[in-house]
C-alpha positions in Angstrom: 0.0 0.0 0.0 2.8 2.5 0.8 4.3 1.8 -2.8 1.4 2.5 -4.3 0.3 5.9 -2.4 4.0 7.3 -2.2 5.0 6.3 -5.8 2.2 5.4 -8.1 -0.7 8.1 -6.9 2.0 11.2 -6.7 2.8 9.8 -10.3 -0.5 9.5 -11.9 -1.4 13.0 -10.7 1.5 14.8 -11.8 0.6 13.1 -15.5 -3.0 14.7 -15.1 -3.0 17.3 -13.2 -2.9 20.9 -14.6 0.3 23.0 -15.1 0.6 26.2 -13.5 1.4 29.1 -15.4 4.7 31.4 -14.5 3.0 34.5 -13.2 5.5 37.1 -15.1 4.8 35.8 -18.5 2.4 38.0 -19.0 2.3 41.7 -17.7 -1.0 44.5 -17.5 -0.3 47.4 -19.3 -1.5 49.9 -16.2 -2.9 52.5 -19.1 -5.5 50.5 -20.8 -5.3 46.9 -19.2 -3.9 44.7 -22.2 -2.3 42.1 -21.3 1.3 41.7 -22.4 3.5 38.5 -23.5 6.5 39.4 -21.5 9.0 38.4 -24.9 6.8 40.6 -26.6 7.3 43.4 -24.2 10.7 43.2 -23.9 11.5 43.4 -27.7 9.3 46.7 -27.7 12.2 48.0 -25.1 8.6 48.0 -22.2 6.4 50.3 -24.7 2.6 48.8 -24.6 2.0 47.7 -28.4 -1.8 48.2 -28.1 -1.5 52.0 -26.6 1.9 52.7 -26.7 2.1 53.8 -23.0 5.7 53.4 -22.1 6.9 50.9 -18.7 9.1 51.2 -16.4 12.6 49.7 -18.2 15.5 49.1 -15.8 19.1 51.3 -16.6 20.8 47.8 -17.6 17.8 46.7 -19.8 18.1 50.5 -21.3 21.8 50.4 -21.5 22.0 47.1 -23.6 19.0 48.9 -26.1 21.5 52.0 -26.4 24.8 50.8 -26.6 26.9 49.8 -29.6 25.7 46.0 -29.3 24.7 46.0 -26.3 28.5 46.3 -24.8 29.4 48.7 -22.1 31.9 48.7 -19.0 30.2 49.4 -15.5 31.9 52.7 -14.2 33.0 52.4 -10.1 31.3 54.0 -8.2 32.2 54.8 -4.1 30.5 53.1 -1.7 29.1 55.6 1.0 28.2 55.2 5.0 25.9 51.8 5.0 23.6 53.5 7.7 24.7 57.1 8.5 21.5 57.6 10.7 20.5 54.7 12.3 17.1 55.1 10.6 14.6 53.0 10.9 10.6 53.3 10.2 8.7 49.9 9.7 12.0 48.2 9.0 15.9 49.1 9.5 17.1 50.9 6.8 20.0 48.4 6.2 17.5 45.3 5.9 15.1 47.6 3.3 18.6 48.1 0.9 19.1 43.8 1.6 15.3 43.8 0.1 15.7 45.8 -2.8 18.8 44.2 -3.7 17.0 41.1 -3.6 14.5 42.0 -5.4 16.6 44.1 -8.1 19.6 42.2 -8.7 21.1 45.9 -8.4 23.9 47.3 -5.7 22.2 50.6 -5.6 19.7 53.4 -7.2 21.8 54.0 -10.4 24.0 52.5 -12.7 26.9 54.4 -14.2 28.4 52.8 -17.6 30.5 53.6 -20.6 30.9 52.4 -24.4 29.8 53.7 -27.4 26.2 55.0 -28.8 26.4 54.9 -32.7 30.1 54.8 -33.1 30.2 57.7 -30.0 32.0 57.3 -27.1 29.6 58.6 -23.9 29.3 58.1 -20.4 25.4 56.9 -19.6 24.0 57.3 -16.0 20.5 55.4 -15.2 18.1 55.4 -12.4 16.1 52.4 -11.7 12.7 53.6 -10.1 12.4 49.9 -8.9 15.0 50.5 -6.1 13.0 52.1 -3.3 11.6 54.5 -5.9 15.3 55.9 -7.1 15.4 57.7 -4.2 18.6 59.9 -4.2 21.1 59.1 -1.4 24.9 59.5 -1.0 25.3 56.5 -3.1 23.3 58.7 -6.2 25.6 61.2 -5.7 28.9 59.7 -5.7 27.6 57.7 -9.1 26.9 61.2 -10.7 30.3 62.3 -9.3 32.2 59.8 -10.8 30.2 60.2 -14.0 31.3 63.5 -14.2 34.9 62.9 -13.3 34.7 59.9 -15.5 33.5 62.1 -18.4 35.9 65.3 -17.8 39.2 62.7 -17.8 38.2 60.9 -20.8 36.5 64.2 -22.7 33.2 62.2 -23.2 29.3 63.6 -23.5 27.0 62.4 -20.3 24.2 61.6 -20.9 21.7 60.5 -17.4 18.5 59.2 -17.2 16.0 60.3 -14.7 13.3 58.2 -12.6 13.3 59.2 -9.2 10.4 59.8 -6.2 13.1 62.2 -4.7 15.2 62.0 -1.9 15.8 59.3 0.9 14.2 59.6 3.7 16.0 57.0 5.5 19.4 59.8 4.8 17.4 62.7 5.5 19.7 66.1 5.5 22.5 63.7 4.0 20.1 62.7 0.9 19.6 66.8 0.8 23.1 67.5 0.5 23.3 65.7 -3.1 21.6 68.5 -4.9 24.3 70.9 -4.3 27.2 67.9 -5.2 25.3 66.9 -8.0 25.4 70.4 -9.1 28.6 71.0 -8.7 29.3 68.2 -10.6 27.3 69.6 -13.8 29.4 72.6 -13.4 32.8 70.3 -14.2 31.2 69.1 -17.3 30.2 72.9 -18.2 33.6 73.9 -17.2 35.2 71.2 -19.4 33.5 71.9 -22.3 31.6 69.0 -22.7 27.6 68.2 -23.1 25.4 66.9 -20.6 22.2 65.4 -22.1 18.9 64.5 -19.7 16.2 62.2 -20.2 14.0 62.5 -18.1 11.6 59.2 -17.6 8.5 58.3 -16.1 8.3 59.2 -12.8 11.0 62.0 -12.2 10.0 64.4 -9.0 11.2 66.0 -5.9 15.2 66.9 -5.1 15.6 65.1 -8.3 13.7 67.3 -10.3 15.4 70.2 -8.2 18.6 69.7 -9.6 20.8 67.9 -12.0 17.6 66.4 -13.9 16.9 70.0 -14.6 20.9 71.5 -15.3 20.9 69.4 -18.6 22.2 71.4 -21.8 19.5 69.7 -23.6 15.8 68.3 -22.0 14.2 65.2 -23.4 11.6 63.4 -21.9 9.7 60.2 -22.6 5.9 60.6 -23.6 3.8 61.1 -20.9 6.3 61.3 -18.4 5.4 62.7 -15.1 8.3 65.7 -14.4 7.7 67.6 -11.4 8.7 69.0 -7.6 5.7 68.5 -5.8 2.9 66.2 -7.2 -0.8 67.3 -8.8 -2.4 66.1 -6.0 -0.3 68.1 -3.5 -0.9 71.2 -5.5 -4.8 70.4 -6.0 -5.1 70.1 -1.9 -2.8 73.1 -1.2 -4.4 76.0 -4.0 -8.1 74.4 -3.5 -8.1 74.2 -7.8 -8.8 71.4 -10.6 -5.5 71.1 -12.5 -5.6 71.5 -16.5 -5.4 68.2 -18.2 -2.4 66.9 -18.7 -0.6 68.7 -15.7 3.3 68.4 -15.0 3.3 65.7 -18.2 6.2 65.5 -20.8 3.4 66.8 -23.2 2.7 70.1 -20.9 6.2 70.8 -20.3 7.2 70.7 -23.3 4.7 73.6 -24.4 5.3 75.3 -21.9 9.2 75.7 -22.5 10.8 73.2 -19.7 11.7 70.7 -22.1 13.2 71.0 -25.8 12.0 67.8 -26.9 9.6 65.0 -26.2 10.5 61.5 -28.0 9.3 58.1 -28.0 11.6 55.4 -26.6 12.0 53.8 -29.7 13.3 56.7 -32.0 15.6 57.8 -28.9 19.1 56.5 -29.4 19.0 57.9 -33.4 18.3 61.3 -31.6 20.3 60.6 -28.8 23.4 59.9 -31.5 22.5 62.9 -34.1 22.3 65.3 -31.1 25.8 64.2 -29.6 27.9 63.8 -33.4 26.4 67.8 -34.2 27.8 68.9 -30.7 30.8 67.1 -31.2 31.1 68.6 -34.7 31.2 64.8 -36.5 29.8 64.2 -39.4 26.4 62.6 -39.5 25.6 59.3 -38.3 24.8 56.1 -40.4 22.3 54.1 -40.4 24.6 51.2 -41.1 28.1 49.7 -42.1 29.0 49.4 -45.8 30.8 47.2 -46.4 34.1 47.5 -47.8 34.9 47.6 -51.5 36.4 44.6 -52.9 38.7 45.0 -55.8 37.9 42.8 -59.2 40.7 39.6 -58.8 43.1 40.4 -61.5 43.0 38.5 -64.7 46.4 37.3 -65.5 47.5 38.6 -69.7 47.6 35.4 -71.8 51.1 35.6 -73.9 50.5 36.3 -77.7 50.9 33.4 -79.9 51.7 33.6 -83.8 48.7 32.8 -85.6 48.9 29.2 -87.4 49.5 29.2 -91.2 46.6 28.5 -93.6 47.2 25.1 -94.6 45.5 25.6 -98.0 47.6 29.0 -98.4 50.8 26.6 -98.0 50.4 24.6 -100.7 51.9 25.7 -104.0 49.6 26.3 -107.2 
């Protein structure tokens, strides 16, 4: 009896019984509720097919989409003070950064890289919004620093993309302090010479919004990108008013002068790569490689033979 009910039963079930499904196969668009093969989403770099709302895409995700095939080299980055403060809320600080790390796969908020973007050589810095929201703490700030120093020594563009709910409360005035250090650290690009491109993604707010997300020579956002210091629903409850439609979106901002351009996630690397070659003063980009010419194989000269006597000619009359 036990042979049958440890070894035969469990067998016969797992023959009939029905598979389960993974659970992130398949992902809801939050803007109009279609549901998403997961391959399929990735290979639209997270951009819904059926609405075109654009997802949350993590920096290393965006950095293999940007760079020359994919390649880049992960820039160091300092580590800070684990727990400056001592803070802790619902958790300790330190065991919400062992969750996130978990759950990312990631060391911190951002991720600093450099290769090259259409035959360019840039430095790229990305937030990742699903790190405690890409809250900006000391760690943020070194990456920016060393972006920047990374950038002045090798005399390369930045370029940094923006997702951030602000600072960190678990840093408090520490988290505060990065605005003015990551200001400064604009400054050394602007004092070198060299251009520091933003785009600025879906959500981008607070002390983030407050400083280098805003310092950027040039301001590009992702469609329908929220980009603001304190939220609609803040301002609504604090001025007693209905907002326009549209309110602190990519769209808004854009007529209203914050931002120079507003571009789909798709077409953003070409612009990304024509805006850096005309600043550098290159010549245009291509599309692709040619490939090279190929000379004709030489054809070698046959050596000239006497032409054979007419036999009829050589016969006497």
């Amino acid at each position: 009896m036990n042979w049958i009910s440890n070894y035969v039963r469990p067998r016969i079930n797992s023959l009939f019984s029905r598979r389960e499904v993974p659970e992130n196969l398949w992902t809801k668009c939050p803007e109009c509720g279609t549901m998403l093969f997961h391959r399929e989403l990735s290979d639209n770099l997270n951009v819904c097919t059926n609405c075109d709302h654009h997802l949350a895409i993590t920096p290393r995700e965006r950095f293999r989409s940007m760079f020359d095939g994919g390649a880049f080299v992960e820039v160091k980055v300092p580590e800070p003070v684990a727990d400056p403060l001592q803070f802790r809320d619902q958790k300790k600080y330190p065991d919400r950064m062992k969750s996130a790390q978990k759950s990312t796969g990631e060391k911190e908020a951002m991720l600093v890289a450099e290769g090259e973007m259409g035959r360019t050589p840039v430095i790229a810095a990305a937030q990742d919004f699903s790190f405690m929201g890409g809250s900006m703490g000391m760690y943020v700030g070194n990456a920016i620093i060393a972006a920047a120093e990374r950038a002045v020594k090798l005399k390369r563009p930045l370029i940094l993309f923006s997702a951030a709910g602000g600072a960190r409360m678990q840093e408090g005035i520490l988290s505060l302090m990065q605005m003015p250090r990551t200001t400064v650290a604009v400054e050394m690009l602007r004092e070198a010479g060299l251009p520091y491109i933003v785009v600025l993604t879906h959500p981008t707010t607070g002390g983030v919004t407050a400083s280098y997300a805003m310092l950027g020579d040039i301001q590009i956002a992702e469609p329908n990108a929220l980009i603001c210091f304190a939220g609609p629903r803040v301002i609504e409850q604090t001025i007693r008013e209905k907002l326009p439609e549209g309110f602190q979106r990519a769209e808004y901002l854009l007529e209203h002068g914050m931002l120079d351009r507003v571009t789909h996630r798709k077409n953003m690397r070409d612009e990304l790569v024509s805006i850096l070659r005309m600043l550098g003063g290159l010549p245009a980009p291509t599309k692709a490689d040619l490939p090279a010419p190929v000379d004709p194989p030489a054809i070698e000269a046959q050596p000239e033979t006497a032409p054979e006597p007419d036999a009829q000619a050589s016969k006497p009359a």
